[in-house]
C-alpha positions as CSV (number, residue, x, y, z in Angstrom):
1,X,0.0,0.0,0.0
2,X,2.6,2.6,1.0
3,X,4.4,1.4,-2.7
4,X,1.2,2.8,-4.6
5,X,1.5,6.0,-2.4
6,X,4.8,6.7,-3.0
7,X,4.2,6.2,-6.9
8,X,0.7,8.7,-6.6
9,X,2.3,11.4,-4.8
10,X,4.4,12.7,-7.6
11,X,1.4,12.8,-9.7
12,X,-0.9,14.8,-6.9
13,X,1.6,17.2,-6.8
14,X,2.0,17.8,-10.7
15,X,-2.7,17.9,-10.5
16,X,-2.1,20.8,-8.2
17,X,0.9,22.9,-9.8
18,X,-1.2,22.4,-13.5
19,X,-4.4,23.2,-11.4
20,X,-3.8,25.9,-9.9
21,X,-1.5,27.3,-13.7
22,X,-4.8,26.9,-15.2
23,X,-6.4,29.2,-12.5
24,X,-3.7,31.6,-13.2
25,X,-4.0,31.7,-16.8
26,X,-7.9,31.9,-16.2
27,X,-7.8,34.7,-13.9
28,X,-5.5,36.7,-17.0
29,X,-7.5,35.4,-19.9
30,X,-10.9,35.2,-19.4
31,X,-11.5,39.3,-18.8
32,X,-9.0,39.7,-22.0
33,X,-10.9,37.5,-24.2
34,X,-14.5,39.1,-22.7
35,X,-12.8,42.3,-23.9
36,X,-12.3,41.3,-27.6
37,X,-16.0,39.7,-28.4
38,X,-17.5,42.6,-30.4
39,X,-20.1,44.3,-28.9
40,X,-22.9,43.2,-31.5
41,X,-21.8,39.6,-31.5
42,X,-25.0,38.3,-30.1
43,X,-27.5,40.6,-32.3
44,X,-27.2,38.6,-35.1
45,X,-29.6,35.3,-36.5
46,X,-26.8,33.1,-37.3
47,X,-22.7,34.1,-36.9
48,X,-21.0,35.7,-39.5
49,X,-18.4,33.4,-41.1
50,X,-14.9,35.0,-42.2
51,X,-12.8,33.1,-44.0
52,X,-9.3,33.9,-45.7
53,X,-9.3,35.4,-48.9
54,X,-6.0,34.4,-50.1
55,X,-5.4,30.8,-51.2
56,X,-2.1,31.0,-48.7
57,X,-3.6,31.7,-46.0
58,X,-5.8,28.7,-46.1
59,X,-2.9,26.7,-44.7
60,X,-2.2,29.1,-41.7
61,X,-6.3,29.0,-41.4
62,X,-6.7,25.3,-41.0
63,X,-3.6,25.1,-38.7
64,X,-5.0,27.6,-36.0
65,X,-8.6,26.0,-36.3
66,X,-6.9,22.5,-35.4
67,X,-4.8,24.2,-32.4
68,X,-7.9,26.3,-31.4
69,X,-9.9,22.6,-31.5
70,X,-7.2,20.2,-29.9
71,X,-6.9,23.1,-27.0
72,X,-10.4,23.2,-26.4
73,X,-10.1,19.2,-26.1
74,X,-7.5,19.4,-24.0
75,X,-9.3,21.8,-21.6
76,X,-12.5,20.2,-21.8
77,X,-11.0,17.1,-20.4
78,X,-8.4,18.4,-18.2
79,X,-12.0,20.2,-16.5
80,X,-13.7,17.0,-16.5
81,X,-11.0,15.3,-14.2
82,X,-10.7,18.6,-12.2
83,X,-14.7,18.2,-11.3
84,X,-13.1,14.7,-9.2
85,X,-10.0,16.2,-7.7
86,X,-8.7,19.7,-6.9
87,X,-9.2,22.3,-9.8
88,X,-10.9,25.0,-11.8
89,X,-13.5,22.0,-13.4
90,X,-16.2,24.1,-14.2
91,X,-14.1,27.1,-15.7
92,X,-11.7,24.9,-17.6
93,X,-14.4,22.9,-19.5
94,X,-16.3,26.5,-19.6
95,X,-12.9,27.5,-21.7
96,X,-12.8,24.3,-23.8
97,X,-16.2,25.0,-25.0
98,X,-15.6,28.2,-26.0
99,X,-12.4,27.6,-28.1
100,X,-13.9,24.3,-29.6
101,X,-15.8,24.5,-33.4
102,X,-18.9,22.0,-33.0
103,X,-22.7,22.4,-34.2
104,X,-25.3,24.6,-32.3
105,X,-22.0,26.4,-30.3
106,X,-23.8,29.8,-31.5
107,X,-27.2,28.9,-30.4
108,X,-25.3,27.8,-27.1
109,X,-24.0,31.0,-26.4
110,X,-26.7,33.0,-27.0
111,X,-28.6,30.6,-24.6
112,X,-26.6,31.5,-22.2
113,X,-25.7,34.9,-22.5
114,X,-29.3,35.7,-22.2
115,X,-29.5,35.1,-18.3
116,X,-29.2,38.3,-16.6
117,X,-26.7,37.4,-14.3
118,X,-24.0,36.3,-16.9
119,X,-24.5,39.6,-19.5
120,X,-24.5,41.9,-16.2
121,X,-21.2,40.0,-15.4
122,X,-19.5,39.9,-18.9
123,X,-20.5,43.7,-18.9
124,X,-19.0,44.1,-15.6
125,X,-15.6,42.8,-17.3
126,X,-15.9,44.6,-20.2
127,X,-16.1,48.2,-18.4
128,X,-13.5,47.7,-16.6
129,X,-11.3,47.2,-20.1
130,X,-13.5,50.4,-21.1
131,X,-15.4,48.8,-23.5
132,X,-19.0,49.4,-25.0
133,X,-21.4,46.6,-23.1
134,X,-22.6,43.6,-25.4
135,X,-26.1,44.6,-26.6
136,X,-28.3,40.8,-26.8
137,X,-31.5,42.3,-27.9
């Protein structure tokens, strides 16, 4: 018994230090990001696709959609294993989902950002980066 202790504690330790990394990086990137959404985002039926014009940058395209969607894995299952041991859970897979590409995200997001408590909190974060609130209606 004390064998399989000895051989867990290593890996407790590393769960905490990438825990409480992934609180950090939350804490910095979450108002940041909140910041950038434009301020119509949400007013709109269906979201607006942009795509690259140039056949060049098709490549650099697919290469940051495949980062943006391994990350979001990443995160969406680190958060899942946080929910069962020390860790941002929530707020990690929160993060996942909102990097990932998957069908009805938009519908998603306008789900929830139409609970007063999350638009008065996401306008909270963005007046304090002194920008415009996000208008939903």
């Amino acid at each position: 018994m004390s064998e399989l202790l000895d051989f867990i504690k290593p890996f407790i330790a590393l769960i905490g230090v990438i825990s409480f990394l992934v609180f950090l990086i939350s804490l910095v990137s979450v108002p940041w990001l909140v910041a950038k959404i434009p301020e119509d985002y949400f007013l709109h039926h269906k979201r607006k696709k942009t795509l690259p014009v140039k056949r060049a940058a098709w490549v650099r395209y697919l290469a940051l959609k495949l980062a943006r969607n391994t990350l979001g894995l990443i995160l969406l299952t680190a958060g899942f294993f946080m929910l069962f041991i020390p860790g941002q859970g929530l707020l990690t897979m929160v993060m996942g989902l909102v990097l990932m590409d998957y069908p009805g995200k938009y519908a998603l997001e306008k789900k929830i950002i139409s609970y007063p408590v999350v638009i008065k909190g996401l306008n909270w974060l963005r007046s304090k980066a002194n920008k415009p609130p996000l208008r939903n209606q």
